[in-house]
C-alpha positions in Angstrom: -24.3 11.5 -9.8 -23.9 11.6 -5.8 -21.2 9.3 -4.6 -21.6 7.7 -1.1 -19.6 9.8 1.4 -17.4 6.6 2.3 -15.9 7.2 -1.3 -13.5 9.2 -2.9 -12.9 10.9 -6.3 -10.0 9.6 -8.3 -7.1 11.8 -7.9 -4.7 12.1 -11.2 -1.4 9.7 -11.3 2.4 11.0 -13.1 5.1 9.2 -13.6 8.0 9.5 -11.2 5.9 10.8 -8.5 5.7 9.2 -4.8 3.0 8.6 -2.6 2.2 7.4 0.6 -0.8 4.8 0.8 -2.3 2.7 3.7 -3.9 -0.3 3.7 -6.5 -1.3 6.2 -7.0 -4.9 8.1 -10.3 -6.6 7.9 -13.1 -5.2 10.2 -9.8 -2.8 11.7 -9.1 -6.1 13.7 -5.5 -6.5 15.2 -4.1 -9.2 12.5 -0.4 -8.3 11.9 1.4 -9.5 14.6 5.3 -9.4 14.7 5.7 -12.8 13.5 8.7 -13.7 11.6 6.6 -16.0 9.0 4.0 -12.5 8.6 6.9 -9.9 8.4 8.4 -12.0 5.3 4.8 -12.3 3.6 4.8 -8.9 3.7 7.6 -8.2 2.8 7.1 -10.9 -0.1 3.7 -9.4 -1.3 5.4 -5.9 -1.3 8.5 -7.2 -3.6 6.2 -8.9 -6.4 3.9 -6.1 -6.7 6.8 -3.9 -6.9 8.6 -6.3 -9.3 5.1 -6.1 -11.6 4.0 -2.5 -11.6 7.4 -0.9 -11.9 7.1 0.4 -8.3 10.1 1.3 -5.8 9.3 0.9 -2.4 11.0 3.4 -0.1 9.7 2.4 3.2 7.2 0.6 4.8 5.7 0.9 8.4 3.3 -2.1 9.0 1.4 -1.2 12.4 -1.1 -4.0 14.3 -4.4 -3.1 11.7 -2.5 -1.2 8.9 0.4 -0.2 7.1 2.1 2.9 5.0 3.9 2.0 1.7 5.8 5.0 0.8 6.7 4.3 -3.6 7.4 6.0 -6.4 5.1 5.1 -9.1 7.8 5.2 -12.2 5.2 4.0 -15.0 2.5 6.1 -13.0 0.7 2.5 -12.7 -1.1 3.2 -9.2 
């Protein structure tokens, strides 16, 4: 099977092991402006997922079209 270049082969998860990820915007378009309101959505989003998948957030740099969650995965969830 030939996968589409855009796509990438699944990489192994452990337990106790941290990653940095990045999530993308729409299109790349500017959406996360410093708003107080957005900045605690996001902050929001980030705590419940972490709450539900065993996750601990490190840091978090959320840039104008994207951000970098830096977690360990503790139940190797990701």
């Amino acid at each position: 099977m030939h996968l589409p270049v855009s796509m990438s082969r699944a990489q192994p998860v452990f337990p106790d092991s941290t990653y940095m990820g990045w999530r993308r915007c729409a299109q790349r378009q500017y959406l996360l402006t410093p708003h107080k309101r957005l900045i605690e959505g996001i902050w929001y989003i980030y705590a419940v997922a972490c709450q539900r998948y065993s996750v601990e957030l490190h840091a978090l740099t959320v840039l104008s079209n994207h951000n970098h969650p830096y977690a360990t995965d503790t139940l190797a969830n990701m």
